[in-house]
C-alpha positions as CSV (number, residue, x, y, z in Angstrom):
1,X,27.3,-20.7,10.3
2,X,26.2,-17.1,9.9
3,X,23.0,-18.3,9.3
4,X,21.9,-19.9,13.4
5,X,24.1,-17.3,14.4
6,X,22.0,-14.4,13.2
7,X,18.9,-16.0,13.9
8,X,19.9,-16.5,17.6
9,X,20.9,-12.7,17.7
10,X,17.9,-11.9,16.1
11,X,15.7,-13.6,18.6
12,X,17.9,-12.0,21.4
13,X,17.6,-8.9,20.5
14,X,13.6,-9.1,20.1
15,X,13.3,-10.9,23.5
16,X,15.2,-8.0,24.9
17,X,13.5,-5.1,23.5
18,X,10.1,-6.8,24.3
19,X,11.4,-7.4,27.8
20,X,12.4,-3.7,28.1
21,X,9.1,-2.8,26.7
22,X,7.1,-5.0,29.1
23,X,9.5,-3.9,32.4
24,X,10.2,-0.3,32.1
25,X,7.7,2.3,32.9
26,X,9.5,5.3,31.1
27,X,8.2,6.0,27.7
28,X,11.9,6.8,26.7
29,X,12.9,3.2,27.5
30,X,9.7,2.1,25.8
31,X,10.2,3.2,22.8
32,X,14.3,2.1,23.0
33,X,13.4,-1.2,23.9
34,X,10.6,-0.9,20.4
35,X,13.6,0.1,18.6
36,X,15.6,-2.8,19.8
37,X,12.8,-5.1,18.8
38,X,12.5,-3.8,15.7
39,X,15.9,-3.9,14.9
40,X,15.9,-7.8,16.2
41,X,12.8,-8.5,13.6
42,X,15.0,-6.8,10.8
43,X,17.7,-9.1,11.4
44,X,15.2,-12.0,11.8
45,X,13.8,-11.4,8.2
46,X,17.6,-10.9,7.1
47,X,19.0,-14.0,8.3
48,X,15.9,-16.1,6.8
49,X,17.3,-14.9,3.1
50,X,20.8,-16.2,4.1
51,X,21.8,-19.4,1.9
52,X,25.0,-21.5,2.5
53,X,27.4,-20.8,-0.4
54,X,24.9,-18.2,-1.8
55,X,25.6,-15.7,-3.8
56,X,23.8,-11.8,-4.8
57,X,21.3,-12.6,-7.5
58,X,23.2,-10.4,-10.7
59,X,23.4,-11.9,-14.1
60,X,26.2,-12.8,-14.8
61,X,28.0,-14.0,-11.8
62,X,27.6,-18.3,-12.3
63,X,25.3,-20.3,-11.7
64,X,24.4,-21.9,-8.2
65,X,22.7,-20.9,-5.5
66,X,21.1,-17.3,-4.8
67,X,20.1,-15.8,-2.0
68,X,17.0,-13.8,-1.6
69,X,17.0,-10.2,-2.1
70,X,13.3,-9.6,-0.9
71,X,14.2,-9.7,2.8
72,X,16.4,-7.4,2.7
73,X,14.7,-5.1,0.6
74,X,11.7,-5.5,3.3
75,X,14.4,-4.5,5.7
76,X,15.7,-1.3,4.4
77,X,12.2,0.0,3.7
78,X,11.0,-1.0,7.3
79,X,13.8,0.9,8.7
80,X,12.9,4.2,7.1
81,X,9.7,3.8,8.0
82,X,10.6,3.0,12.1
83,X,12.7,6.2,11.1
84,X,10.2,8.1,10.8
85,X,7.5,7.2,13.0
86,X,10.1,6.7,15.7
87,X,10.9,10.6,15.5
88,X,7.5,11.4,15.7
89,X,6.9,9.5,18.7
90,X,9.6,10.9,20.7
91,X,8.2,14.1,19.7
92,X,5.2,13.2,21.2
93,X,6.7,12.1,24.3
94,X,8.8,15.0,24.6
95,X,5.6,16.9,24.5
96,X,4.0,14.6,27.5
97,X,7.3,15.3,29.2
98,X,7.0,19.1,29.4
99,X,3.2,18.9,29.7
100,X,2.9,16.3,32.4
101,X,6.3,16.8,33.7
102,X,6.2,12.7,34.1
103,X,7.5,10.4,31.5
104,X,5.9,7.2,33.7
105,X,3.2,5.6,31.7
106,X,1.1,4.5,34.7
107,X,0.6,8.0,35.9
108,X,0.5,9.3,32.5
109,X,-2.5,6.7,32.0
110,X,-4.0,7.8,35.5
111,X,-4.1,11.5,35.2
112,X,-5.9,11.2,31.6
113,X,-9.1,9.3,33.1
């Protein structure tokens, strides 16, 4: 069962940071609801690797069913990653902020043309 039930949180969670990153007009909330989305793909990639009755892939432990290790290894890498270039984007934005004193990407976008 934790199979469909990760797989629906997953999609919730992407559906809600891309609504959040389609609605708000802050870049704060833009890049939370990124996060979110990202977090929601993680899980998505996660849950695919689940198996009924699986178990870690270590010799030694039986035979049977394995699930896969990739995803999750995927996973961990794609979170340092966000990590990073998540920091560096709300540096940027924080920059905007005391620059434009605005962090509302329509009148960001209008006051650079």
């Amino acid at each position: 069962m934790a199979g469909p039930v990760g797989l629906a949180t997953a999609v919730g969670l992407a559906g809600l940071g891309f609504f959040v990153l389609a609605v708000r007009r802050e870049l704060i909330f833009k890049l939370l609801g990124l996060h979110v989305a990202s977090g929601g793909v993680g899980l998505f990639l996660v849950a695919t690797g689940h198996r009924p009755g699986g178990i870690a892939p270590i010799l030694g432990l039986g035979p049977g069913p394995t699930v896969d290790p990739l995803p999750q290894a995927l996973v961990l890498t794609a979170i340092v990653i966000h990590f990073a270039t998540l920091a560096l984007a709300l540096v940027y934005v924080i920059y905007l902020t005391e620059r434009h004193h605005s962090q509302d990407a329509h009148r960001l976008e209008r006051e650079e043309e």
